[in-house]
RODO-2510 file (C-alpha; in nm, 4 decimals, decimal comma):
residues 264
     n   res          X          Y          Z
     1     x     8,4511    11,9689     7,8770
     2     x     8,8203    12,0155     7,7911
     3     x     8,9698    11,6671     7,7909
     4     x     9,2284    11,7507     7,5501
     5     x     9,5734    11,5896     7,6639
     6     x     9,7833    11,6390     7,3494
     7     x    10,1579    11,7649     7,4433
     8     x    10,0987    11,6648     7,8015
     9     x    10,3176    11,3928     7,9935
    10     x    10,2051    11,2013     8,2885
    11     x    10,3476    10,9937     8,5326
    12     x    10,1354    10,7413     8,6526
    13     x    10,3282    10,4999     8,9582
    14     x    10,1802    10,1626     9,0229
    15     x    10,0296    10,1246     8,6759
    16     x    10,1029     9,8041     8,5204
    17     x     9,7451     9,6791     8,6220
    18     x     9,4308     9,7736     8,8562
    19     x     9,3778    10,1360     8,8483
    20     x     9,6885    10,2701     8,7817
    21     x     9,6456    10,0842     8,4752
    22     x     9,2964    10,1997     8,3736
    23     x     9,4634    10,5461     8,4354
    24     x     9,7308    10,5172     8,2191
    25     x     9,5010    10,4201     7,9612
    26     x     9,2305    10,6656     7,9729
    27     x     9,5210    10,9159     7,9529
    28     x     9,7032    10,7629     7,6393
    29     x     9,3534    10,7249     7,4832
    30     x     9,3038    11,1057     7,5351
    31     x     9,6363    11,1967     7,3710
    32     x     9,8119    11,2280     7,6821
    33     x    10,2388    11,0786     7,6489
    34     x    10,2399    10,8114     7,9312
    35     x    10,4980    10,6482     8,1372
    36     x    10,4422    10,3284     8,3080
    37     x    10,5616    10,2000     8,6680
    38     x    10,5973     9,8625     8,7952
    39     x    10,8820     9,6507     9,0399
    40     x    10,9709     9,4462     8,7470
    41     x    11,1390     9,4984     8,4361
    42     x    10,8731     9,2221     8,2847
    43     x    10,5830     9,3594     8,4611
    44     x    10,6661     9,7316     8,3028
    45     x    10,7280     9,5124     7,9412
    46     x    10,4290     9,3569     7,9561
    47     x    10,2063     9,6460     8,0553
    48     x    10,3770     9,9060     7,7935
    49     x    10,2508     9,5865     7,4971
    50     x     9,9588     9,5677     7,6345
    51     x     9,8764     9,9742     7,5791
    52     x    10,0183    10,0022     7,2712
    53     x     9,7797     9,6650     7,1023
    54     x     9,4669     9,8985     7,3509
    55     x     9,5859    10,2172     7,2495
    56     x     9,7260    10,2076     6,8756
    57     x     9,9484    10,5075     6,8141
    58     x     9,9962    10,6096     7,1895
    59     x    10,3043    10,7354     7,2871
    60     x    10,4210    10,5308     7,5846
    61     x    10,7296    10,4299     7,8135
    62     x    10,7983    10,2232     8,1305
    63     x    11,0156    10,2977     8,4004
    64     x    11,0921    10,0149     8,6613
    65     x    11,1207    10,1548     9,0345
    66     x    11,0286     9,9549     9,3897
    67     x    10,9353    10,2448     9,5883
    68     x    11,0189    10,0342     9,8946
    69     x    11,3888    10,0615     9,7427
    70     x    11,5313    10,4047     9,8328
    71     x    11,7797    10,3905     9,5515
    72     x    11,5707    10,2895     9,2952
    73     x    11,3088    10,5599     9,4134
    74     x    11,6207    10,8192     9,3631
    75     x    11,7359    10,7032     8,9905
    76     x    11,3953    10,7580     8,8838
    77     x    11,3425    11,0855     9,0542
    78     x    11,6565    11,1753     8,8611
    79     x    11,5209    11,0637     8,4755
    80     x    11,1844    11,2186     8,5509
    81     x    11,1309    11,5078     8,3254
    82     x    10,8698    11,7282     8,1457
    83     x    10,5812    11,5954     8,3390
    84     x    10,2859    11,7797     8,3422
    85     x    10,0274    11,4782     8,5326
    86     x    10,1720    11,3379     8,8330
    87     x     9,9572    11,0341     8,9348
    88     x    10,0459    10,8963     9,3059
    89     x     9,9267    10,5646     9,2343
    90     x    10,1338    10,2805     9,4151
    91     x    10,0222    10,1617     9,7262
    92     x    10,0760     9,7996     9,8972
    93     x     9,9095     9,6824    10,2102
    94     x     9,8887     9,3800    10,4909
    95     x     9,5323     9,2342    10,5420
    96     x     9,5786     9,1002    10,9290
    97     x     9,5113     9,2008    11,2884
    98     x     9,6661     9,4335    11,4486
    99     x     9,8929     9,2910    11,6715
   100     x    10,0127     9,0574    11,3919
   101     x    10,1281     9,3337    11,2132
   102     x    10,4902     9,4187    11,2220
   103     x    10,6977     9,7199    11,2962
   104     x    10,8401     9,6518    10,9522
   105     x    10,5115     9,5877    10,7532
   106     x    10,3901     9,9129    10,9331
   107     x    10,7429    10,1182    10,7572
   108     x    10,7322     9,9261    10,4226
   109     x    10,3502    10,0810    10,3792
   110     x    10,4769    10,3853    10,5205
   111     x    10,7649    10,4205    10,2832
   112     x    10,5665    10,3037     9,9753
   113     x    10,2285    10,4541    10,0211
   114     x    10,3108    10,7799    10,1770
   115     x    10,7147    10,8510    10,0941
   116     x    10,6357    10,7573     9,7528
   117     x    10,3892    11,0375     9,7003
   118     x    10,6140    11,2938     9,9129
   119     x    10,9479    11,2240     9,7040
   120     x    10,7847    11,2829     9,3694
   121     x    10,5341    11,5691     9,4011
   122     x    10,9062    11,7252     9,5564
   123     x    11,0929    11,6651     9,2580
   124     x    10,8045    11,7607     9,0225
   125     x    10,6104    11,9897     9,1397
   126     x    10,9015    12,2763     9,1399
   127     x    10,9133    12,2312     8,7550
   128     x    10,5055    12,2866     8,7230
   129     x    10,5205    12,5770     8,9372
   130     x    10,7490    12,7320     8,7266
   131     x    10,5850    12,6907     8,3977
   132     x    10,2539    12,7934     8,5776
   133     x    10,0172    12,4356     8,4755
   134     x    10,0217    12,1353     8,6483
   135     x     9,8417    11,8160     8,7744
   136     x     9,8931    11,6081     9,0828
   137     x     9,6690    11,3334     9,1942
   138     x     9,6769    11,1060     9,4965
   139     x     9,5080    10,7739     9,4789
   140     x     9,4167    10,7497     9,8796
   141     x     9,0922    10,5072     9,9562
   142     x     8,7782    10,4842    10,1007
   143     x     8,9817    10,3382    10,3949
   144     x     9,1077    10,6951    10,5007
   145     x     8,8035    10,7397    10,6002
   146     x     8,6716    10,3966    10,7253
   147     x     9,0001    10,2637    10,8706
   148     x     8,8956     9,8738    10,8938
   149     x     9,0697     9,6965    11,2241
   150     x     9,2185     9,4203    10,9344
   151     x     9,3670     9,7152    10,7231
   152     x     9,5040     9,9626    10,9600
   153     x     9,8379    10,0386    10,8863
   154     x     9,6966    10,0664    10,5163
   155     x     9,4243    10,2913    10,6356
   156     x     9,6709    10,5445    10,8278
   157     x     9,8848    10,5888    10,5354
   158     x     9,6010    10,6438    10,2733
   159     x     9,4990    10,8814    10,5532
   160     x     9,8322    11,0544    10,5447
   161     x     9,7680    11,1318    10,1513
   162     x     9,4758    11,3594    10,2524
   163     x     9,7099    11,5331    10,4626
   164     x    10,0106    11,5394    10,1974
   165     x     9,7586    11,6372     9,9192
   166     x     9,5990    11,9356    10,1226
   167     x     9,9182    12,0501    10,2213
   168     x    10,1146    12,0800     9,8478
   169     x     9,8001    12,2745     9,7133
   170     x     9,8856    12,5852     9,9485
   171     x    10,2185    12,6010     9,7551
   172     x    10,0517    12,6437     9,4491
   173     x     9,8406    13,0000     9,5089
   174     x     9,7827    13,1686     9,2536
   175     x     9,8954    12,9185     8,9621
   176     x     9,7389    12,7219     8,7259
   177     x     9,8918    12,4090     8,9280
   178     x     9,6373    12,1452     9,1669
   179     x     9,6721    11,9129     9,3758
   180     x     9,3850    11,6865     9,4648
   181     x     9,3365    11,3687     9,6356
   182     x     9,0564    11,0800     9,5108
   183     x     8,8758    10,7819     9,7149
   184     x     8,8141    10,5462     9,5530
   185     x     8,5309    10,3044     9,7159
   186     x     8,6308     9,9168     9,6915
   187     x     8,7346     9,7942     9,3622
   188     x     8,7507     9,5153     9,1319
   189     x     9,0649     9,4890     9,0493
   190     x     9,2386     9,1795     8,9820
   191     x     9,3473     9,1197     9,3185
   192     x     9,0341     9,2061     9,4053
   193     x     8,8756     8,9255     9,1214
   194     x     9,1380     8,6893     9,2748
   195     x     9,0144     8,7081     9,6566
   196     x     8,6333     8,6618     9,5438
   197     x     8,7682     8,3775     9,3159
   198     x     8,9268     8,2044     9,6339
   199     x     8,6482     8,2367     9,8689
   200     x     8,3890     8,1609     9,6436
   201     x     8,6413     7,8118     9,6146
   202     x     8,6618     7,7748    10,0163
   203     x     8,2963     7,8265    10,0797
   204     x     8,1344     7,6584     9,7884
   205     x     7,9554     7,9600     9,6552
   206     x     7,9218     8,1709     9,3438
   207     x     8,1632     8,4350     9,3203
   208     x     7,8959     8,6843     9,3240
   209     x     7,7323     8,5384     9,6245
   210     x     8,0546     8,6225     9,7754
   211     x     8,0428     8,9558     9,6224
   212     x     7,6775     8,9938     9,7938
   213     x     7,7890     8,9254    10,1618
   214     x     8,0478     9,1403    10,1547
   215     x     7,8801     9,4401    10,1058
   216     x     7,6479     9,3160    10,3735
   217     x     7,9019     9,2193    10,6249
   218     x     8,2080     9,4596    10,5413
   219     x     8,0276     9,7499    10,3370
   220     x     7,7009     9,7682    10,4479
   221     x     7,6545    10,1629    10,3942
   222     x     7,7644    10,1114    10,0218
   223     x     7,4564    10,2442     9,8161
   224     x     7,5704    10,0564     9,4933
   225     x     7,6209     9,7629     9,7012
   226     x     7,8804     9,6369     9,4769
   227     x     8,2767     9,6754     9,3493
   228     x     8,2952     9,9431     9,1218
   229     x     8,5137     9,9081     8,8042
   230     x     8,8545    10,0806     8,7518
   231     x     8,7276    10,2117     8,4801
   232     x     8,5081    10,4167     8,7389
   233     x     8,7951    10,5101     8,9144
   234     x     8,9984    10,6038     8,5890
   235     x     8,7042    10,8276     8,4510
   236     x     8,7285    11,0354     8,7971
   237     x     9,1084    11,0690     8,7887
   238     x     9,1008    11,1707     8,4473
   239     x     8,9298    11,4394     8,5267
   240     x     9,0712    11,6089     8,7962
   241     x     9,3705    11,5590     8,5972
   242     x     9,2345    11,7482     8,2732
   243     x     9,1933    12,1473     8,2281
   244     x     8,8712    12,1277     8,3016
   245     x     8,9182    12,0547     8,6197
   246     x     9,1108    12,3949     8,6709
   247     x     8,9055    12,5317     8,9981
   248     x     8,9304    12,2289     9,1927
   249     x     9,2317    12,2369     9,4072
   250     x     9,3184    12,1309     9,7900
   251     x     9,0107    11,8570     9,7138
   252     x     8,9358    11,4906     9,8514
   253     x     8,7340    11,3514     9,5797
   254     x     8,4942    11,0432     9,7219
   255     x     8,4095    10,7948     9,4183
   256     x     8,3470    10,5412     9,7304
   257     x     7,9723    10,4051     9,5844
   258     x     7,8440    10,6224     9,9302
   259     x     8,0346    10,3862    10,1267
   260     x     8,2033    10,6398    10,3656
   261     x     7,8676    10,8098    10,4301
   262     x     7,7980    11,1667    10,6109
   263     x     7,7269    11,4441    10,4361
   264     x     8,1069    11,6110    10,3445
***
């Protein structure tokens, strides 16, 4: 297996924590040059310390952008250079019904999870084509596939990304360039940690009691029956990211714990 990442850069978006994060740091680990993404100046601070006390001697940057900002998204399209890994990473969503869910909250997903994606494999993948190697990864979700009624607008945009992905690796016949989509099954990250924390507080039970009912009531097909870790999620991406990965192109890669289900 050809993990080697030395002399590569990557881009990862949305990786100050959660997956993005455990990305970023599989990829530095590996010898890979990483740039960081968050909204906030401290955020992308914080997260860049963090990887460099994880990661001694890892050659890392941050770069602040709010993909729901369309000039922000532009300055960094225009400082992004030499990347070989694109990682479409950032993604926000509204857990409510339906009809509660606004015309706005519908765009903001829209713009972040899917226009997000769209603007930078534009501006980057030109640059791969023409020095014949490249990487680009969408993070879309189990929920592309499962669309829950409390996550819907999320759901159609992650669904989008299978569409966007499929579509960018027909312009790359013939190259040593891919472009590959991965769903991930639900995670523990620490939103995730904070949600179990909360109901575990409102019902009186043990955070993994809560854990334990929702598989049962939300996941049921799950056959770990569990959140994975985004470590589980970072050792996937890092491969589809890595040479070795160099026949695997125009894929949707499920790391869902069997929770989608069917046989493709």
């Amino acid at each position: 297996m050809n993990f080697n990442f030395k002399d590569q850069r990557a881009f990862i978006s949305g990786s100050t924590s959660g997956i993005g994060y455990a990305i970023t740091k599989s990829l530095a680990s590996l010898g890979c040059e990483v740039i960081l993404n968050g909204r906030t100046q401290d955020s992308v601070n914080k997260a860049v310390t963090k990887l460099c006390q994880e990661v001694p001697g890892t050659i890392c940057s941050g770069l602040v952008c709010d993909f729901a900002k369309a000039e922000q998204v532009d300055a960094l399209v225009g400082t992004l250079e030499g990347i070989d890994i694109l990682v479409n990473n950032v993604g926000i969503y509204t857990d409510q019904d339906f009809f509660e869910t606004s015309v706005e909250q519908w765009n903001n997903q829209w713009q972040v999870n899917v226009m997000s994606g769209m603007r930078l494999s534009k501006a980057l993948l030109p640059s791969m084509l023409e020095k014949n190697y490249g990487r680009i990864l969408f993070i879309s979700s189990e929920c592309a596939v499962l669309t829950p009624s409390n996550l819907l607008a999320y759901s159609v945009t992650k669904t989008a990304l299978l569409g966007l992905s499929k579509g960018l690796s027909g312009l790359t016949k013939e190259s040593k360039v891919t472009v590959n989509a991965l769903l991930p099954g639900s995670t523990l990250t620490e939103g995730a940690e904070k949600f179990l924390e909360a109901v575990a507080e409102k019902t009186g039970k043990s955070a993994d009691q809560v854990e334990k009912e929702f598989f049962v009531t939300d996941r049921p097909n799950s056959l770990i029956q569990r959140f994975e870790t985004v470590q589980e999620i970072a050792d996937a991406a890092v491969f589809l990211c890595s040479p070795s990965a160099s026949a695997i192109n125009g894929a949707a890669l499920r790391v869902d714990g069997g929770s989608i289900g069917g046989l493709f």
